[in-house]
GUFI-184630 format. One line per 4 residues: number of its first residue (from 1); their letters; for each residue x, y, z of N, C-alpha, C. Coordinates in Angstrom, 2 decimals, always signed. Layout:
N
NUM> A> X Y Z X Y Z X Y Z | ... $
//
This chain:
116
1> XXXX> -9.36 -0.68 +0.72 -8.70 -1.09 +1.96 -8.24 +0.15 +2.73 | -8.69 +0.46 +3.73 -8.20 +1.26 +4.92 -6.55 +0.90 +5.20 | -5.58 +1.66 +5.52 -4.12 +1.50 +5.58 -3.97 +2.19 +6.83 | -3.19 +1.52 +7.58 -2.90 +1.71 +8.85 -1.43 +1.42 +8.98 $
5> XXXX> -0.38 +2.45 +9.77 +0.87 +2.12 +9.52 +1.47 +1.94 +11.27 | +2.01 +0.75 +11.45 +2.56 +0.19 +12.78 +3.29 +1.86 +13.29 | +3.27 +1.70 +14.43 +4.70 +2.75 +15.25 +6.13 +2.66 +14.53 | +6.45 +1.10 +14.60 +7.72 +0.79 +14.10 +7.74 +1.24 +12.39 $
9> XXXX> +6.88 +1.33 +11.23 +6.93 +1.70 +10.31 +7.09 +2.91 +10.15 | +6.76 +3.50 +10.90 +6.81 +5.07 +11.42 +7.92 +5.84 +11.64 | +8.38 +4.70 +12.70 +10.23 +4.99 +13.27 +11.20 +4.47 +12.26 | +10.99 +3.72 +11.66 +11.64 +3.60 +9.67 +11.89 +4.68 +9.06 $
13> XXXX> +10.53 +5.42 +8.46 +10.93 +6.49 +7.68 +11.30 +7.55 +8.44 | +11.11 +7.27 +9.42 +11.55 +9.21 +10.42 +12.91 +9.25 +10.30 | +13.50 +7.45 +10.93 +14.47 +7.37 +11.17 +15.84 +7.99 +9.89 | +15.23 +7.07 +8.83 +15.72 +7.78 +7.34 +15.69 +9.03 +7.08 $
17> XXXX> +14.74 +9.78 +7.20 +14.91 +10.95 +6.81 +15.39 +12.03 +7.79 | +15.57 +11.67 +9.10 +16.27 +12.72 +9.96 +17.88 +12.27 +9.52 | +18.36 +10.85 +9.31 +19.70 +10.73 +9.01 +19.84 +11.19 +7.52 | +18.83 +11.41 +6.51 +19.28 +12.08 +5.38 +19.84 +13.64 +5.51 $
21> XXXX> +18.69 +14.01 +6.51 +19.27 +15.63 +6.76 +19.80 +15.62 +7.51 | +20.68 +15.08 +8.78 +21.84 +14.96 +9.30 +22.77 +14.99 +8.69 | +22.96 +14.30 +7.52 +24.16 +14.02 +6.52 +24.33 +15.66 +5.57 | +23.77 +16.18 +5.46 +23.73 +17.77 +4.91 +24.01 +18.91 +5.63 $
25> XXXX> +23.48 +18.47 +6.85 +23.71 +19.17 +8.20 +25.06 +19.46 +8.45 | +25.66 +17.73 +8.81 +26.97 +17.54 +9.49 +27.99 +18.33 +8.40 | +27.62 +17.95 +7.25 +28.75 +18.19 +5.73 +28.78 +19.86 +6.12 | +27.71 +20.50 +6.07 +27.71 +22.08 +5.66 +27.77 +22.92 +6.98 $
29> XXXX> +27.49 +22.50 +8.32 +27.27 +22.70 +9.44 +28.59 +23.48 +9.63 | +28.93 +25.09 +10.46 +30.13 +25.60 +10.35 +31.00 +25.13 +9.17 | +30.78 +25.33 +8.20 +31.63 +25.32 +6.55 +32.32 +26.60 +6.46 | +31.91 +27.74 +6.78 +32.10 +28.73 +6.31 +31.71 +29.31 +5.16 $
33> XXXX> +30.73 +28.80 +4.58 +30.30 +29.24 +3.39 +28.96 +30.52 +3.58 | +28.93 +31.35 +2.98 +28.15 +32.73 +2.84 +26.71 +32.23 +3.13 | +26.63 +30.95 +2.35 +25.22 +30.24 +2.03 +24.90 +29.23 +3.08 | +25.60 +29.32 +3.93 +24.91 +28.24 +4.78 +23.85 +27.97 +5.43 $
37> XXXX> +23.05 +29.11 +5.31 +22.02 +29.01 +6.52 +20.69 +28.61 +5.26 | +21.31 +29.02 +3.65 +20.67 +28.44 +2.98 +20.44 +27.07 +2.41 | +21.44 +26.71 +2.44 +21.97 +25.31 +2.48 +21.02 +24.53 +3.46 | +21.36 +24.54 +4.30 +20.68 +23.95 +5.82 +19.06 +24.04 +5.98 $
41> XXXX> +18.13 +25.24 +5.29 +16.90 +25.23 +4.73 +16.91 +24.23 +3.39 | +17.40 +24.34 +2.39 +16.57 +23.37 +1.72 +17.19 +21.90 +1.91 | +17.88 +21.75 +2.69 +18.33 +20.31 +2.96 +17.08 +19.79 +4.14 | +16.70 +20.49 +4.86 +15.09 +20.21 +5.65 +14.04 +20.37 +4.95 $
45> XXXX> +14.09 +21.40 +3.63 +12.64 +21.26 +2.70 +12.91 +19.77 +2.12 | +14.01 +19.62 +1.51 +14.34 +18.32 +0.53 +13.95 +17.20 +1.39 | +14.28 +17.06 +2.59 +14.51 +15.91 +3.40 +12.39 +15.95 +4.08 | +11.73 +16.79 +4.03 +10.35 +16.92 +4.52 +9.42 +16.47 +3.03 $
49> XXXX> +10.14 +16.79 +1.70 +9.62 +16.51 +0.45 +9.98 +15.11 -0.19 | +10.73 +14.32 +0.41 +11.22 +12.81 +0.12 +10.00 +12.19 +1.28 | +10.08 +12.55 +2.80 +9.19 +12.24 +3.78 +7.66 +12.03 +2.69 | +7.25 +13.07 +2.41 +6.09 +13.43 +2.22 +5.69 +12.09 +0.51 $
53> XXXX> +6.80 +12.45 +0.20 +6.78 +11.33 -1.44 +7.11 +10.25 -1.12 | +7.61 +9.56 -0.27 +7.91 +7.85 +0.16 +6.16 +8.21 +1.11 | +6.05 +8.42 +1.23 +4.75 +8.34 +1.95 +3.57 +7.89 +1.10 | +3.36 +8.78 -0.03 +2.21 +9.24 -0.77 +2.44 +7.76 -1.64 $
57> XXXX> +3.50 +7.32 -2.27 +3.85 +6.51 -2.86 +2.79 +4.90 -2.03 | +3.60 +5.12 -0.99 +2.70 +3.88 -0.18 +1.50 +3.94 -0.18 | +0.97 +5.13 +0.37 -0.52 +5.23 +0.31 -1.00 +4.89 -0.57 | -0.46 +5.43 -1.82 -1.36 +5.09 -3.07 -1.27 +3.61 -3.30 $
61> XXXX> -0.40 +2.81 -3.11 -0.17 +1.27 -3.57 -0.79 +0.89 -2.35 | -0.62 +0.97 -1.24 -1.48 -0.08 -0.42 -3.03 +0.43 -0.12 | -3.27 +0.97 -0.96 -5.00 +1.30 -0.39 -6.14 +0.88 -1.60 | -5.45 +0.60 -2.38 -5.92 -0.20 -3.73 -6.67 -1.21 -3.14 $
65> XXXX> -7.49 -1.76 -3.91 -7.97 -3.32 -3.58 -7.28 -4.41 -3.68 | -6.48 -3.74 -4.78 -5.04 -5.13 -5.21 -3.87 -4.60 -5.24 | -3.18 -4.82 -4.43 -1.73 -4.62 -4.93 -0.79 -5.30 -5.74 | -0.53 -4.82 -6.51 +0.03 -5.33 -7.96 +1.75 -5.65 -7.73 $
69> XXXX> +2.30 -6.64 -7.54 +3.74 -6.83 -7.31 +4.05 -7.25 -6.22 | +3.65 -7.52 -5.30 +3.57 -8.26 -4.01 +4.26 -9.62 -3.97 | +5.24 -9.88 -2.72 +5.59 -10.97 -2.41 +5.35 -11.21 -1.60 | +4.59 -12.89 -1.24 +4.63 -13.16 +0.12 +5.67 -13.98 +0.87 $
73> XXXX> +5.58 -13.92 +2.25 +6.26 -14.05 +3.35 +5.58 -14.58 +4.29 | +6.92 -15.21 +5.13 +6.74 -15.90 +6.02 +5.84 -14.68 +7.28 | +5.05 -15.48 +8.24 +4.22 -14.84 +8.84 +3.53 -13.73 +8.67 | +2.60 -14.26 +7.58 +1.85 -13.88 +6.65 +1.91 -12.38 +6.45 $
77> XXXX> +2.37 -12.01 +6.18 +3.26 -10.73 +5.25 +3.20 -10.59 +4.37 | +3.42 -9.97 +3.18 +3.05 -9.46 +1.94 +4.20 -8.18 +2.00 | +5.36 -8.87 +0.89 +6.10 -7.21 +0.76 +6.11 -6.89 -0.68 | +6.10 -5.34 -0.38 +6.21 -4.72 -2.12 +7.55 -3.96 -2.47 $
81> XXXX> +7.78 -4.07 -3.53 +9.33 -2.91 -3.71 +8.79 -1.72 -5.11 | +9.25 -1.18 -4.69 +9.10 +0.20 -5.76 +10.35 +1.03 -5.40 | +10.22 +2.10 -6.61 +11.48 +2.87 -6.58 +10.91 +4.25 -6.33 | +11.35 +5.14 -5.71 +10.87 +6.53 -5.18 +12.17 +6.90 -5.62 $
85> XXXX> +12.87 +8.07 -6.90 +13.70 +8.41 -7.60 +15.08 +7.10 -7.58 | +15.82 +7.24 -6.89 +16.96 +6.18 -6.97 +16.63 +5.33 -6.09 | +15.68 +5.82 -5.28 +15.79 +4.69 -3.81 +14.71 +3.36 -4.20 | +15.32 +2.39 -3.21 +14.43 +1.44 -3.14 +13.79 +1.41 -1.89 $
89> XXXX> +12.39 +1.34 -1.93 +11.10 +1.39 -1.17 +11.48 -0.23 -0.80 | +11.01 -0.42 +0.46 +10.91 -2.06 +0.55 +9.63 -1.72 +1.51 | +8.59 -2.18 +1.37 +7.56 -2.55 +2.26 +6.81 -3.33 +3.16 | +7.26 -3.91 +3.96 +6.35 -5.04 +4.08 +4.93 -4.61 +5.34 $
93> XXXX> +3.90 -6.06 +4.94 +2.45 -5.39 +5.22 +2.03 -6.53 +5.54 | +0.44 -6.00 +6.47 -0.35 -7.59 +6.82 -1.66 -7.34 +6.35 | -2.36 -7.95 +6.23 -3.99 -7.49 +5.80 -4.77 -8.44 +6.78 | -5.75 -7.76 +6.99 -7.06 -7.96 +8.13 -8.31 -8.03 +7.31 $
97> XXXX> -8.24 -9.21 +6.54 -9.59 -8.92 +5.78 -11.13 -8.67 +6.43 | -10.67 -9.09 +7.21 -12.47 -8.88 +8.04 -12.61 -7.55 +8.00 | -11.27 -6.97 +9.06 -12.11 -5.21 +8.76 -11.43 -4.37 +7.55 | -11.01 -5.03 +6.62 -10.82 -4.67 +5.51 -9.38 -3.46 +5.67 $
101> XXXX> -8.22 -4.00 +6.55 -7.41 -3.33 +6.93 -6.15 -3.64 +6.74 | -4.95 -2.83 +5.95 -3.52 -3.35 +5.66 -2.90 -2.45 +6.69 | -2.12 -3.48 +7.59 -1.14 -2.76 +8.42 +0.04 -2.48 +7.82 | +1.01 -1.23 +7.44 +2.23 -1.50 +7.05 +3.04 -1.95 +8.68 $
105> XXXX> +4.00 -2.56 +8.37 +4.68 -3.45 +9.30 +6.06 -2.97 +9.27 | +6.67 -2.76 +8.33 +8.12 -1.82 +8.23 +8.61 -0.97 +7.06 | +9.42 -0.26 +6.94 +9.71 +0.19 +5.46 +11.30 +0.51 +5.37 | +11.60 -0.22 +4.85 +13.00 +0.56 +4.30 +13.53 +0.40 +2.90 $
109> XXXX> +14.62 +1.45 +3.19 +14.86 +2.11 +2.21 +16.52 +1.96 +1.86 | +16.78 +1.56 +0.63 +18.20 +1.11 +0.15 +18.72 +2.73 -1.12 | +19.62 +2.49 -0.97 +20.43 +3.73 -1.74 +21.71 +3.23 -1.50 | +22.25 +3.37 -2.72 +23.53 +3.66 -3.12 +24.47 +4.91 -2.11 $
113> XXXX> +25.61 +4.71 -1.54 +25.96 +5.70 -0.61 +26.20 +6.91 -1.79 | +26.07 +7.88 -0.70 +26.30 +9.55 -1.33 +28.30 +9.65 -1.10 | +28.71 +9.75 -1.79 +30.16 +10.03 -1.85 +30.96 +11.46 -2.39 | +30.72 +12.08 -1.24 +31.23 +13.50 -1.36 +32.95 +13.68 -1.60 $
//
């Protein structure tokens, strides 16, 4: 199956992961600490390497012939959940069997808050 991901699935994970590194940003941003400018680099490597692994994760499960764990939904939807380290993946998807095509349709993502 060819995988094709909506705009709005798109604006999901961006959305998540620019507010993950916002949240590292805002915390360390003028801190005064020696390390900050190091800080502030790997909080954009970390936050481009979660991007890149909630990604790969999907790809690999929706391009299968079968996806294994699937629930369906109302207007004909199909969602999957998986875990990408603590987080929960929520997926939901449509399939186009004629041209042999799964749209992802949204994605989000649940976590436990960070409590500094």
């Amino acid at each position: 199956m060819e995988l094709r991901l909506r705009e709005a699935a798109l604006a999901d994970l961006k959305l998540y992961i620019a507010n993950y590194a916002n949240s590292f940003f805002e915390l360390y941003q003028d801190s005064g600490l020696e390390n900050e400018d190091e800080i502030m680099t790997a909080a954009r490597q970390n936050a481009d390497n979660l991007h890149d692994l909630i990604f790969q994760n999907i790809a690999t499960r929706l391009s299968r012939a079968a996806v294994t764990g699937r629930k369906k939904l109302p207007r004909e939807w199909e969602e999957l959940n998986f875990y990408v380290g603590s987080r929960l993946i929520i997926v939901h998807y449509s399939e186009d069997t004629g041209t042999a095509t799964r749209w992802t349709e949204s994605i989000s993502i649940d976590r436990k808050p960070i409590i500094f």
